[in-house]
N, C-alpha and C positions, 0 to 999 in steps of 0.2 A: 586152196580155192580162194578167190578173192572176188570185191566189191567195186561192182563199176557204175559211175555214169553215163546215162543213155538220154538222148535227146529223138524227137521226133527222123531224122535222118539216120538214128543208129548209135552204136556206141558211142562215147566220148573219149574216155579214159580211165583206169583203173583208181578209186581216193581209198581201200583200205582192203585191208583180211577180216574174215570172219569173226576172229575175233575183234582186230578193230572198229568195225560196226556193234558188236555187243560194247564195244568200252564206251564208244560216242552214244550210243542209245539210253546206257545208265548215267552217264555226265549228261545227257540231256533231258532226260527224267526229272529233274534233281533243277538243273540251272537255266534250259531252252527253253525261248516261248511256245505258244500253242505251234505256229507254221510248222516252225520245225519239230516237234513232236510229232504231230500228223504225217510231217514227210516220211520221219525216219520210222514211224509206225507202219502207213499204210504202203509205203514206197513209192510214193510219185506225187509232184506236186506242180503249180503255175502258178507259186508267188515264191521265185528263188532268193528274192529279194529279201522279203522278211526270215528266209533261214538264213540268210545271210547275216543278218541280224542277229539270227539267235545263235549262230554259230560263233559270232564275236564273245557271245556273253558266256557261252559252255568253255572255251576257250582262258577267258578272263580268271572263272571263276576254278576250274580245275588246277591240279599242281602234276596232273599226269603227263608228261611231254609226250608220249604215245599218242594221248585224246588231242591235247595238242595240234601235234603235226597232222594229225587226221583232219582237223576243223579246217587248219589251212590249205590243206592239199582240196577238201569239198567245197570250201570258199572261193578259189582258185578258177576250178569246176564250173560253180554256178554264175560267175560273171558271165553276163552276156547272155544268159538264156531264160527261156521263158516258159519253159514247157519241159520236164525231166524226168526221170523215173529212176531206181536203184534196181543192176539188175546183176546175176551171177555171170555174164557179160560171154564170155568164149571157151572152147572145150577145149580138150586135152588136143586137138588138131589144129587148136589157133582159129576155128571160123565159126564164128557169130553163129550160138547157136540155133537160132531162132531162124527158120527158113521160111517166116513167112515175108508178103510182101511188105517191102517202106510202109506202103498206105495200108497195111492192115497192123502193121506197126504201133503206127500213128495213130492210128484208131483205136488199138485197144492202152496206148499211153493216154491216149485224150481221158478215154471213160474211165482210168485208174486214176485218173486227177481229180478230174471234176465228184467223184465219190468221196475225194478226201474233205469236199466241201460240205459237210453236214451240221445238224443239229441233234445233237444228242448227249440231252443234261446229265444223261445217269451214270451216263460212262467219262467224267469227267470231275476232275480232283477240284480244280479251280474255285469252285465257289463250298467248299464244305466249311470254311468258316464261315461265309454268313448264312449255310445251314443250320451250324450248332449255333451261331448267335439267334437265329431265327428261334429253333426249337424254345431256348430256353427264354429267352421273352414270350413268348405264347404260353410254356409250360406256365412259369410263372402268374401269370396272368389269369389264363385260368383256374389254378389251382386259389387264389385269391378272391375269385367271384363265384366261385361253387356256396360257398353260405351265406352268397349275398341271395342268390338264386332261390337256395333250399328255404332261406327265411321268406324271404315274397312268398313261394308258393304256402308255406305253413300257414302266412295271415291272412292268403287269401281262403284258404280251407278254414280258419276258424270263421272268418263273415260269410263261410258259402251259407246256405239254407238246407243242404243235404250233402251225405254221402254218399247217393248213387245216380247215377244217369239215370234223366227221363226223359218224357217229349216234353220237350221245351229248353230242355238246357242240356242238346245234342253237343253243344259248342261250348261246353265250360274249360274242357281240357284246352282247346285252343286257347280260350282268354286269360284261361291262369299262366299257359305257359309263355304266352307274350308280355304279358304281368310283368313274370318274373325276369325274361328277355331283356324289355325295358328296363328293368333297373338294373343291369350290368351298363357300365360305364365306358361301353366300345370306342369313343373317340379315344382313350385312356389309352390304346392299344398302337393308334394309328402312328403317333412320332417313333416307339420306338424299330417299328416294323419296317417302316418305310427306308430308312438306313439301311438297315440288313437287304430289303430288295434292290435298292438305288445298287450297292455291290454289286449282287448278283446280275443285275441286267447292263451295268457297265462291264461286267466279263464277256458278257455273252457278247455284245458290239465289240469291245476290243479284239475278241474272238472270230466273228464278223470280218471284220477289218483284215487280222491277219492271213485269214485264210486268202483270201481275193488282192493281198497284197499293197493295203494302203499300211502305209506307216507316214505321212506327215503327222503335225502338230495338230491342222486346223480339221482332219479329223478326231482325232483323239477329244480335242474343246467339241466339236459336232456330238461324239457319243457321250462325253460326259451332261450334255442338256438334255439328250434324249431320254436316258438314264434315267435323272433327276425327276423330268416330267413324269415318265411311267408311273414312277416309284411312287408319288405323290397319290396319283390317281388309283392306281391298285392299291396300297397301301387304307388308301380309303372305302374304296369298293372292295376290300376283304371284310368290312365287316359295317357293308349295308351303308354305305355314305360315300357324298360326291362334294368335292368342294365348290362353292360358288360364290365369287366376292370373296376370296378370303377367308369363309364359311365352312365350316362343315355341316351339312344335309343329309337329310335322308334321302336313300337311293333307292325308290324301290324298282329297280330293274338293276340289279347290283349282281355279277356272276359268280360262283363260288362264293358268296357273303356266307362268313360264319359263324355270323350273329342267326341267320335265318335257317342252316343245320341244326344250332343249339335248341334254338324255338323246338323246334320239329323233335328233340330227341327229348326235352320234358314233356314236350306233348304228349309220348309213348309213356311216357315214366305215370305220369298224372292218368289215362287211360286204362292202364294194367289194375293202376290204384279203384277207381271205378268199378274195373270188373270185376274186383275182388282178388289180384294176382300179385298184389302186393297191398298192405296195410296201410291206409291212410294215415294214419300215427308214425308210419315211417318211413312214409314217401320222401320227408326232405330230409332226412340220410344217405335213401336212396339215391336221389339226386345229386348230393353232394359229391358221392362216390360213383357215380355214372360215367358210364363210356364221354359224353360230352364234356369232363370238365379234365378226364384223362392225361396225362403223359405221352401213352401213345398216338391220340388222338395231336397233340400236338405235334409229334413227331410224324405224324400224315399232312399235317399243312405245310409245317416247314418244307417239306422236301418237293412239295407240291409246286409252293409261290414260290422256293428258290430257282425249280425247275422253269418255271411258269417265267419270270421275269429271264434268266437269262438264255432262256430260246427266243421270247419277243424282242430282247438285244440283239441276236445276232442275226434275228429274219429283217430286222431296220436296217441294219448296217446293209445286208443283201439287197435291199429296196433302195436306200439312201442313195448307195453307190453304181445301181442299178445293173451291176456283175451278174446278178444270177437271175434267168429270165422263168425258170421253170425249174417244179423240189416234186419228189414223190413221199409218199408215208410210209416208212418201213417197221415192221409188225418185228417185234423182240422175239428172240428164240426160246425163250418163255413165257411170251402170250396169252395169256388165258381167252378159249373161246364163247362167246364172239362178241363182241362190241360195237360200237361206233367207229373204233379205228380198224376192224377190217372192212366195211365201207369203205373208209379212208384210203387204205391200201389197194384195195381193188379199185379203185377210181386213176392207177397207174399218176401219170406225170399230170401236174396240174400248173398252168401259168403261177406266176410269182404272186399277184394281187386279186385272181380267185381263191375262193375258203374250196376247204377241201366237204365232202359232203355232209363233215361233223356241223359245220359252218366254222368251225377251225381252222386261221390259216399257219398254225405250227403245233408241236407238242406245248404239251399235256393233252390229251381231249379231255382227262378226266382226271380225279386225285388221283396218286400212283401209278398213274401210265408210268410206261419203261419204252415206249416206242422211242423212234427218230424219224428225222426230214433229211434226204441227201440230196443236194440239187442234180437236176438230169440235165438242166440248158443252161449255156454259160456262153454272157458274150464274147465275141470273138473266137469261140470254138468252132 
């Protein structure tokens, strides 16, 4: 059995064996860019150009002549086309096995393309280093501010006037725990963050780019400012601040800010303490050791903002370049029900620069979504 190129008209010509598609698919694992992963993943793509690309470099970087002469035989191939698919090509009779028509063909090539054009952070290797640089700056960080925390609130429970809730001071637990909020040193947070996302959201645009088939220069300069800006502004708006002038500021309309999660989970801690559910003498141990100042906890933002920045890269790149006119929201086969992203999903195809009814216009809707965005409309299709 062997592996053939098929173009909107029909077959092209035979570039490898079963096996030589498994050898090109681990050499391109390993040394291809995204294009050509997607291609050789989902089998069909409309940017042969940039596998072209990356078939030079699978090529360059292997010592297998087998992977080789494969890269060049689908190099070969993809010159000159715009629109392809990988298919098991003709039967033991020699006739195309596929008897439907050209134009249902072409139809169902078009929709296996345009689905290779998605966004979908969680399935994608690319940015896991500035995941684990992400985790462990946040780990860090919080693991450093939890006794700056648990000390605010101890001083401010020595000047309270009581140890229990009454009428009149419904609102102490809020004020301690903002107390202690404020004295965490969240701008402290923002330079090293912003690195690690500026990475991930220049993936996601390169990513962008590959899929729809830009590869000049003066894109690549284009995504790395978009990048840059994001990163700056999230980076800040992670944790309740916007820059202005040069400035850092408080943001209070700041999305996912996780200076204002933390607030919220001493407030519970200080509350419990109130009711009698935990000892006021050992609230700020408590605290210390609380979900908020966590490992795990950090390893839910990391994955969140790394996600979070290189899906808003690669939906720019989609807008910038203005390739994808229309994405739908597809629901993970692990799901849990029901949220704001089956909304999302049930809302089918939604133009390119409307939000979806999260008011989301890509993944994440929320921390640890697993969803994805595939485009359905693509110019020129």
């Amino acid at each position: 059995m062997s592996w053939y190129l098929a173009n909107e008209d029909g077959i092209i010509d035979q570039f490898a064996s079963v096996m030589g598609l498994h050898d090109l698919r681990e050499a391109a694992g390993e040394h291809g860019t995204p294009a050509l992963k997607s291609f050789l993943t989902h089998g069909a793509t409309n940017a042969p150009l940039a596998c072209i690309v990356g078939l030079s470099a699978v090529a360059k970087a292997t010592n297998d002549e087998s992977v080789k002469s494969t890269c060049a035989r689908l190099e070969q191939l993809l010159h000159g086309e715009t629109l392809v698919s990988i298919t098991q090509g003709f039967g033991e009779d020699g006739e195309d096995d596929d008897d439907d028509s050209p134009k249902k063909k072409a139809e169902t090539l078009k929709r296996a393309s345009i689905e290779t054009i998605r966004i979908d952070p969680n399935d994608d290797s690319d940015s896991q280093m500035a995941r684990n640089a992400m985790r462990a700056s946040v780990s860090a960080f919080l693991r450093e501010q939890a006794p700056v925390a648990a000390s605010r609130v101890k001083a401010l429970l020595r000047a309270s006037s009581g140890g229990a809730l009454s009428k009149g001071n419904e609102d102490k637990p809020l004020q301690i725990a903002q107390a202690a909020t404020d004295a965490i040193p969240w701008h402290d947070l923002v330079y090293p963050v912003e690195q690690q996302i500026y990475e991930a959201a220049l993936a996601g645009l390169r990513k962008g780019y590959d899929q729809i088939g830009v590869t000049d220069r003066a894109g690549i300069v284009t995504a790395q400012k978009l990048a840059r800006e994001f990163a700056q502004d999230r980076a800040a708006e992670l944790v309740g601040m916007k820059w202005v002038d040069g400035e850092l500021i408080e943001n209070p309309n700041a999305k996912w800010a996780i200076s204002d999660s933390t607030r919220d989970m001493i407030r519970r801690a200080v509350e419990d303490a109130f009711a009698g559910e935990t000892k006021i003498s050992d609230l700020a141990d408590t605290i210390a050791d609380s979900g908020a100042f966590s490992d795990s906890r950090a390893d839910m933002i990391a994955k969140t903002e790394v996600a979070r920045a290189q899906s808003e890269g690669t939906l720019a790149a989609w807008k910038q370049t203005g390739a994808v006119l229309a994405r739908k929201w597809v629901l993970s086969s692990i799901h849990p029900c029901c949220d704001e992203c089956d909304e999302n999903a049930a809302a089918g195809s939604v133009p390119i620069d409307e939000p979806f009814p999260s008011g989301d216009h890509t993944v994440p809707a929320h921390p640890n979504c697993i969803c994805a965005v595939v485009a359905t409309s693509v110019k020129g299709y």
